[in-house]
N, C-alpha and C positions, 0 to 999 in steps of 0.2 A: 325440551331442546331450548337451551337459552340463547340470546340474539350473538350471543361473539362464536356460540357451536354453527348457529344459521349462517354468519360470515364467511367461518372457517371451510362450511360443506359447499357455497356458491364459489368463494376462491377456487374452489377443488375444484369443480365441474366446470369452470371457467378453464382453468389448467388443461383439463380433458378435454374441455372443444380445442385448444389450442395445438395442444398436441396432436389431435385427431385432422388436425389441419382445415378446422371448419370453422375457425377465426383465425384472424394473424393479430396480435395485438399482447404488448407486455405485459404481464401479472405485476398489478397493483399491491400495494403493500399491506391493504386491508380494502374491505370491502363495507360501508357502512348498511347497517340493519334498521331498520324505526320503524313504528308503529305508525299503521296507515291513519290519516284521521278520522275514515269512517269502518267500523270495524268491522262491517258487509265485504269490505273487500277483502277481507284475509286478516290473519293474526300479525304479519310481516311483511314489509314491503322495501327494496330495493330499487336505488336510479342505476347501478353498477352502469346497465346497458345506457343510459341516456349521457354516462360522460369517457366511456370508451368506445362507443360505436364510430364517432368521427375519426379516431386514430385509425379504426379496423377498415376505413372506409366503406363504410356500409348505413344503410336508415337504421336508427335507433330501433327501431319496432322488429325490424328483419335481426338484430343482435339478438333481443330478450326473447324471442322466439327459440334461437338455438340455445341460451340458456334454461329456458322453463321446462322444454322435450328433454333435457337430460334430468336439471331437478324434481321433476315430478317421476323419475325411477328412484330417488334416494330413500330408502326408510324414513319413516317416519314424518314425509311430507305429504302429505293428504290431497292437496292441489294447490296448481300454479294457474294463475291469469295473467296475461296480459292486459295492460290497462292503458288508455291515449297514448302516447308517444314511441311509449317502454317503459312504463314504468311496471314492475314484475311484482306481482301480489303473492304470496306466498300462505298456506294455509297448513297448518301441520297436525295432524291426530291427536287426540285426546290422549291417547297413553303416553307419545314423544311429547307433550306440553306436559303433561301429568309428572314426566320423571325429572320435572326441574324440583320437586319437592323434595324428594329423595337428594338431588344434588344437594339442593344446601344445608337439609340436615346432616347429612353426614360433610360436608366440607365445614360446619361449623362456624368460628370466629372468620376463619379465613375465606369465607366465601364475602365476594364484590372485589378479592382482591384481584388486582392483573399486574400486568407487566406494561403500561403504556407509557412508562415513564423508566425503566428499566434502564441502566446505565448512568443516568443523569443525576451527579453531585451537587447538592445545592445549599446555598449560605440562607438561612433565612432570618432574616434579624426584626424583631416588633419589640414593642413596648418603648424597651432602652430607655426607662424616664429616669432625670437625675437622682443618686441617692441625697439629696438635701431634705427630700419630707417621703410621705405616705405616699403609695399609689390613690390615684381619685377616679374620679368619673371620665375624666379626659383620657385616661389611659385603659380601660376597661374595656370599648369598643377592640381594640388593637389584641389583646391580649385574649379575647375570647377567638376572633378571626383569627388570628395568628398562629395561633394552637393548632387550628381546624384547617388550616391550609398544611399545615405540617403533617398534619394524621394523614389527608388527602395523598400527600404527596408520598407520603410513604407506603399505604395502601398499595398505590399506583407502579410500585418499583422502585423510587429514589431513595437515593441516600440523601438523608437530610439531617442539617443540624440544627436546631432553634438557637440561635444566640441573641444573647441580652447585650447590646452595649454602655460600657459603664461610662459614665461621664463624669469622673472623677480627677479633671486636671480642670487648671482654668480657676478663674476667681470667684467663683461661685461656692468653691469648696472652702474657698478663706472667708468670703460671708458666712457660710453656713458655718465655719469653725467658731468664728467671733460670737455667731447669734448664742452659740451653743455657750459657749466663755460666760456672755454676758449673763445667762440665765443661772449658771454658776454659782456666780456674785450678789445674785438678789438684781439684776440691774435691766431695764429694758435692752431690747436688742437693738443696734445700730442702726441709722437710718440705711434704708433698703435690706434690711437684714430679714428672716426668715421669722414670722411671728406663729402664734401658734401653742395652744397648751403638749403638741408632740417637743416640742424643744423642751421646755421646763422639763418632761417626761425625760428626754435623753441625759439631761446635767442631771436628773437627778442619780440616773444608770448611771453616768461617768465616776460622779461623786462617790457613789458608792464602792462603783470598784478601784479608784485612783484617788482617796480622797487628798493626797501630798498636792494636788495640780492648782486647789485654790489658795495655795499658800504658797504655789511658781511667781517669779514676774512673767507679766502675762505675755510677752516674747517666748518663752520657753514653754508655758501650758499649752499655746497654741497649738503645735503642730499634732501634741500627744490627745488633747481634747477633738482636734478634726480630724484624727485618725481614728479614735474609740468611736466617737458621734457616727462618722460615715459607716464602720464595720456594724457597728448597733443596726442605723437605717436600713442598709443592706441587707441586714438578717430579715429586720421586719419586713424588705421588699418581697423577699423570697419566700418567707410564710405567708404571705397574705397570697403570691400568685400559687403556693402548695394548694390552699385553701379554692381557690378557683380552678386547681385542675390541670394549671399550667405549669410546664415544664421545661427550663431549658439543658440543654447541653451544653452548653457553653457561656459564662460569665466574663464579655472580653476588656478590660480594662484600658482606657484610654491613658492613662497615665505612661504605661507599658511602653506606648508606643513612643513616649517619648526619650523616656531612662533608656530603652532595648538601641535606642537610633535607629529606628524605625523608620520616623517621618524626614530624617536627614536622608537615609536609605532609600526611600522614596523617591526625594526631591532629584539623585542621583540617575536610576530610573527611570523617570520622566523627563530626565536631560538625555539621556542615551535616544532615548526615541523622538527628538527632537522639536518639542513643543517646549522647554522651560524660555524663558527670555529674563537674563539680568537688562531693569529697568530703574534709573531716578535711586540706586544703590539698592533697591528692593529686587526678589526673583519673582517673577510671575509664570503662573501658569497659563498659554494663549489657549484654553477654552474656548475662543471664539471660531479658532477653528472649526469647530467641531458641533456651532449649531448655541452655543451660550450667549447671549446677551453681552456680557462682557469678559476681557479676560480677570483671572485671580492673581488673588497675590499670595502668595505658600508662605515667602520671609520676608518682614517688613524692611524697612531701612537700618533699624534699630539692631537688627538681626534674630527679634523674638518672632516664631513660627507663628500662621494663624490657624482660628478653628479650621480652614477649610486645608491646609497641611496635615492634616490628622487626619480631612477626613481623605486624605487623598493615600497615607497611610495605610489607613486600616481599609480600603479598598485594596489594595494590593498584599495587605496581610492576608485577607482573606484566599485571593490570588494563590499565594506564597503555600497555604494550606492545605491547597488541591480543591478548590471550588472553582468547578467551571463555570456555575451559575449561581449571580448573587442575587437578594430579592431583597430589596430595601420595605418595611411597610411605617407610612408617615402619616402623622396626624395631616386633619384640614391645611393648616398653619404653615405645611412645610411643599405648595406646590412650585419655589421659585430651586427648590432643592433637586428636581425632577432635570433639568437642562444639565447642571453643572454636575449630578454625579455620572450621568450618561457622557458626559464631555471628560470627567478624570477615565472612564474606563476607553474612551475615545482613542485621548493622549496616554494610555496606558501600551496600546497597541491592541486593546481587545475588539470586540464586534459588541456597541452597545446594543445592537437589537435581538442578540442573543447571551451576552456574558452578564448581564445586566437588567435586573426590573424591581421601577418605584411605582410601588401602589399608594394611592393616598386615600386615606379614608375621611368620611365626613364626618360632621359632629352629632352627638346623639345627647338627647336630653331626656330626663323625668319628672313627671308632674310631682309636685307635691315633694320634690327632694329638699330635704333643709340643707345649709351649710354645716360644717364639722365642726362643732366646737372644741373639739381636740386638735383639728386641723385649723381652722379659724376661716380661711376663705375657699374652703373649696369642699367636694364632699367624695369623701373616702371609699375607697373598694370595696375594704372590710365591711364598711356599714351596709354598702348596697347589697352585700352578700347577705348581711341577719336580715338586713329588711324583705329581701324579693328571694334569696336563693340563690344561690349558685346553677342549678341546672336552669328555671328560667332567667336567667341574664342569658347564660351562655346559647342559649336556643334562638330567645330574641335576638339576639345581633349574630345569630350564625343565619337565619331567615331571610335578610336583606343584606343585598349588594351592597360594596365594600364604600361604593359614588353616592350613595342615597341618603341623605339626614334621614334619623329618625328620632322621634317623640315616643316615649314607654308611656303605657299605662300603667300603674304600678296596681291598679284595682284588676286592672285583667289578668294580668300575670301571678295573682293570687287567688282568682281564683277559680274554681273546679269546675268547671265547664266547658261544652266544647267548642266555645267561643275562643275561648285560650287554647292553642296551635301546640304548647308545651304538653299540656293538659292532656289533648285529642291526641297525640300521638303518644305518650307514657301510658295513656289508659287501654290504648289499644295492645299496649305490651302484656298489660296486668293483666285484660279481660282474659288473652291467650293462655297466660299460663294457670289463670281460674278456668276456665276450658280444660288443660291439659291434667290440673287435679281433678277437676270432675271427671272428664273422662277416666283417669285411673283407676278411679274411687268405683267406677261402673265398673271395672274389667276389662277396660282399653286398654289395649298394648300396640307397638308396631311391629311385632312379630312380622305380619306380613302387607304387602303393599301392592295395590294393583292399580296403576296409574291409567287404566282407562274408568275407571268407575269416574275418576272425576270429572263429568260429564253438566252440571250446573251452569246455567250460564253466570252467574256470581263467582263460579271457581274456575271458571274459563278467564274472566276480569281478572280474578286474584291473582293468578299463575302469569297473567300477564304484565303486571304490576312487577310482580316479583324479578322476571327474566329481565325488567328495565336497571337492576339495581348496579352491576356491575358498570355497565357504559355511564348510567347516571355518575359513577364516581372516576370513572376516568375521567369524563369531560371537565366535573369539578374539580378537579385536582388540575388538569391540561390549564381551565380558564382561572386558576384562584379565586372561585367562588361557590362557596361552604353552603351558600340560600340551594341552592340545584338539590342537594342534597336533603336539607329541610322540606323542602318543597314536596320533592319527592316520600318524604314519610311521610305529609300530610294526608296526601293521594295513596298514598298505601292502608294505611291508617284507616279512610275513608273504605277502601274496597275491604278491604277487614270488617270492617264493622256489618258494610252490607252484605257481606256472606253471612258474617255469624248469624245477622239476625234469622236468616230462612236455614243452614243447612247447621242439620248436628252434630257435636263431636261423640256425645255421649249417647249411647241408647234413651228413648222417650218412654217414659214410667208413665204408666194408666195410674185416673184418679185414684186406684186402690191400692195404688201403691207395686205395682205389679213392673217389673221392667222387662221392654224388649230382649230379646238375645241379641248376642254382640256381634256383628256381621264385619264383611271385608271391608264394605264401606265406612263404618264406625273409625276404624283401624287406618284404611288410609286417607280418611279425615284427616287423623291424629296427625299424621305426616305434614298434611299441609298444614293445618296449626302451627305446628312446629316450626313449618319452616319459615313462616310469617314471622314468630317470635323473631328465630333468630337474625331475620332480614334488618327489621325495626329495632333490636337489639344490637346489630354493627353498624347501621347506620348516626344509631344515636351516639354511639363508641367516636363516631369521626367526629363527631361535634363537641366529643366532651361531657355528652350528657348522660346520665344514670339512667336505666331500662328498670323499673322496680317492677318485683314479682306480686305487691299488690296494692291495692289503691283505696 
C-alpha cells in the first residue's frame, strides 16, 4: 500500500463518517500521508483530524477516534493509534506494504508518476546564454537544474516546454560579427570584441565555406560573416547541451520579436491595460506600480526600443502561446530582474504570484578548474564534461538547492566510493541488477510472489523507502527542487545496501558447492530487487542521470 493509496482510503472513510452523519465537515482535496519520526509508532501517520476537527467543531482527539474505528476495518491496515492530540498512527500488514513491490515492477518507467500538477501549462526558460562564444561554467549549474525541473514537472502532470532564449539582436552580435571579421584578415579583434582561440576556429569555418567574404569591403562581409559565425556558435551551443543531456523544445529568437512587431505589439498592450506613460518624448513603462524600484522605459527618445521592450515582448509572446505559467531561471547576477519581470506580468494584467516565477541561482565553482584556452577567459562545458562527466556534474548540482553556492570537488566526483553520492547511488543500481543475474543464474524467476513473506525488518525499511518515491517527486516538482529527489536516492540507496547485505536474492551454495532449492521467498525477493532497481533507475531518469547495469 503506497502513501497516495493510504490518502486515497482515509479521504474514503472520512467520506463515510460524513455521510454516516458522524462528522459534519467538507472533504479535503487530499489528504497528507508521512512517515512517523519514530517508527514504533506505525508505518504511517496522518494530522487530517488535527486540521479539520475545529471546522467539525469538535476536540481533535474525539475526530481521529471516529477516523481510526472505521480505518482499522479496511483491508490491509493492520492497526490504527491514536497519538497526543490526534495525530492518527497508521500500521499496515506485511502483505498490503509487501504488494507495493509488485506495483512498481509492473508500472515500470512510469511508476512516481502522478497527476499533481495535471492541467498546468508551463514556459520554462534556463540557460539562454548569448550565441557569441561556448557555453562555460557560469551556465552549467542552470542547464543541469533546468532539465530536472522540467522532467519534474512533467512527471507530475504538466505540459511543459524548455525554451532557450536566443539573444541574438543588440550590438553584441555586431561585436561578435567584427571579432569574427577581424580574425578573417589575420587582424586582432577590436577593442571590447570577443578574444579567444573559438573565434579564429569560427573564421576559419566561415572561410572555408564562403571564402568570396575576405575579398567583400568589409560593410558588406559583415552582415553575411555574423550570420554564418552565430548559425556556427548555435550549432556548437546545441551539441554541447545534446552532450549534457539537455534538451529544449523550443529555440526562441529575440531578433523575431523585433522583425514579427512584436515588441511594438506589446508596447500597444500595455497601453490598453493602462500603465504605458509618454514621458520627456520617451514611452515608459510605470512598473512602480507594481512593487518596482523604478519605472522603465520600453522607447527611448530617439524612438530605438530597449532590452527591457523585448523583454516585455517575449513575456507576452509567451502569454500569446497559451502559457499560463512562465518560470524565468537566472543566474546569481540577474536578482534586480526578479521585481521588474513580475511588474511586466503586473502591467500585463496577469496575477504575478501565479502567471509568473523567477528562480535565481547561485554561483558554483571547481577546484583545480583551469581557463579554456580555446575560450581564453572562461572555462567551458564541453571540457567539464571530459574532465568529470556528464552524470556526476548533473547529480552534483541536482543535490543542492537552487539558493546555495557550491564548491565541486573534482577528486570526489571521480572517484569510486561511497563517499561520492553519484557513485553510492549508481552503484546501488548495478549491485541490483548483479543480484538479479545472480539470481537468474540460481533458477530465480517471479513466477510467483507472496508479499507477506517480506517479513525482515530491513525490507519492512526498504518498502518504506520505496512508497516515499512518488510524493517525494511531487513535492520536487510543486517546490522546483531536484536536491529532494537526490536526496532521496541517497536514502534509498542506503536502505538497499543494508538489506542486501543480511537478506538473499539468490539461494546460498554450501562450501561444496551444493545450492539450496529455490523457495517463494528467493522469488519474491526477486521482486523487491527489482523493484528498487526500477525506483533508483526513474529517479535517476529525473535528474538526467545514467542508471548503468554494472560498475
Amino acid at each position: 500500500m503506497t502513501p497516495e493509496e493510504l490518502s486515497t482510503v482515509v479521504k474514503s472513510v472520512l467520506a463515510e463518517a460524513v455521510e454516516a452523519g458522524e462528522l459534519s465537515v467538507d472533504l479535503p482535496e487530499n489528504v497528507v500521508i508521512e512517515r512517523p519520526k519514530n517508527r514504533e509508532h506505525g508505518d504511517w501517520a496522518t494530522t487530517i483530524a488535527l486540521q479539520l476537527a475545529k471546522k467539525a467543531g469538535m476536540a481533535p482527539r474525539g475526530f481521529a477516534e471516529i477516523l481510526g474505528a472505521r480505518l482499522e476495518q479496511v483491508a490491509g491496515v493492520e492497526r490504527v493509534e491514536i497519538a497526543g492530540p490526534g495525530f492518527i498512527n497508521i500500521t499496515v500488514d506485511s502483505a498490503a506494504a509487501g504488494e507495493l513491490a509488485r506495483t512498481i515492477v509492473e508500472a515500470g518507467d512510469s511508476f512516481g508518476h502522478n497527476t499533481a500538477l495535471a492541467g498546468r501549462t508551463v514556459n520554462l526558460e534556463f540557460v539562454s546564454a548569448n550565441p557569441t562564444g561556448p557555453l562555460h561554467l557560469g551556465h552549467t549549474r542552470w542547464a543541469a537544474l533546468g532539465d530536472a525541473i522540467g522532467r519534474l514537472l512533467r512527471a507530475s502532470g504538466a505540459t511543459v516546454a524548455n525554451e532557450y532564449y536566443v539573444n541574438d539582436a543588440g550590438n553584441q552580435m555586431n561585436v561578435f560579427g567584427l571579432s569574427v571579421l577581424s580574425r578573417i584578415h589575420g587582424e586582432d579583434v577590436p577593442e571590447g570584441g570577443y578574444p579567444g582561440e573559438y573565434v579564429v576556429e569560427l573564421a576559419q569555418e566561415i572561410l572555408a565555406a564562403r571564402p568570396d567574404v575576405k575579398d567583400m569591403p568589409r560593410e558588406q562581409a559583415l552582415p553575411i560573416v555574423r550570420e554564418l559565425g552565430y548559425q556556427a556558435q548555435m550549432g556548437q551551443i546545441k551539441d554541447t547541451l545534446s552532450s549534457f543531456g539537455v534538451h529544449f523544445d523550443v529555440f526562441y529568437s529575440e531578433q523575431t520579436l523585433h522583425s514579427e512587431g512584436k515588441v511594438a505589439a506589446a508596447v500597444e498592450t500595455l497601453r490598453e491595460q493602462g500603465h504605458i506613460e509618454d514621458r520627456d518624448g520617451a514611452v515608459w513603462l510605470r512598473t512602480t506600480d507594481f512593487g518596482d524600484d523604478k519605472d522603465r522605459v520600453l522607447f527611448k527618445a530617439d524612438g530605438e526600443p530597449t532590452y527591457f521592450a523585448a523583454d516585455a515582448a517575449y513575456y507576452l509572446s509567451k502569454r500569446e502561446r497559451g502559457f499560463s505559467e512562465k518560470i524565468y531561471l537566472l543566474g546569481a547576477d540577474h536578482h534586480g530582474y526578479v521585481s521588474r519581470l513580475k511588474a511586466i506580468a503586473a502591467c500585463a494584467g496577469d496575477d504575478p504570484e501565479h502567471n509568473i516565477e523567477v528562480l535565481i541561482g547561485q554561483l558554483m565553482s571547481i577546484r583545480g578548474a583551469k581557463l579554456s584556452k580555446r575560450a581564453g577567459n572562461i572555462i567551458e562545458l564541453t571540457e567539464l564534461i571530459e574532465w568529470l562527466g556528464a552524470d556526476a556534474l548533473r547529480y552534483t548540482l541536482a543535490r543542492f538547492p537552487a539558493n546555495s553556492p557550491i564548491d565541486v570537488d573534482p577528486e570526489l566526483l571521480q572517484s569510486r566510493t561511497n563517499d561520492n553520492p553519484v557513485f553510492y547511488v549508481q552503484y546501488a543500481h548495478a549491485r541490483s541488477r548483479n543480484a538479479a543475474r545472480n539470481a537468474e543464474a540460481a533458477g530465480v524467476d517471479r513466477e510467483s510472489f507472496d508479499a507477506g513473506l517480506l517479513t525482515h525488518e530491513t525490507e519492512e525499511e526498504l518498502l518504506a523507502h520505496l512508497g516515499r518515491f512518488t510524493s517525494v517527486v511531487a513535492s520536487a516538482a510543486e517546490l522546483r527542487e531536484p536536491h529532494r529527489v537526490a536526496r532521496y536516492l541517497e536514502s534509498l540507496a542506503s536502505a538497499y545496501h543494508g538489506w542486501y547485505a543480511v537478506c538473499r536474492v539468490a539461494p546460498s551454495v554450501s562450501p561444496d558447492g551444493v545450492q539450496d532449492p529455490v523457495t517463494d521467498l528467493n522469488r519474491t525477493r526477486l521482486w523487491l530487487n527489482d523493484a528498487t532497481a526500477q525506483v533508483l533507475r526513474n529517479g535517476l531518469a529525473l535528474l538526467g542521470v545514467t542508471a548503468p547495469e554494472r560498475m
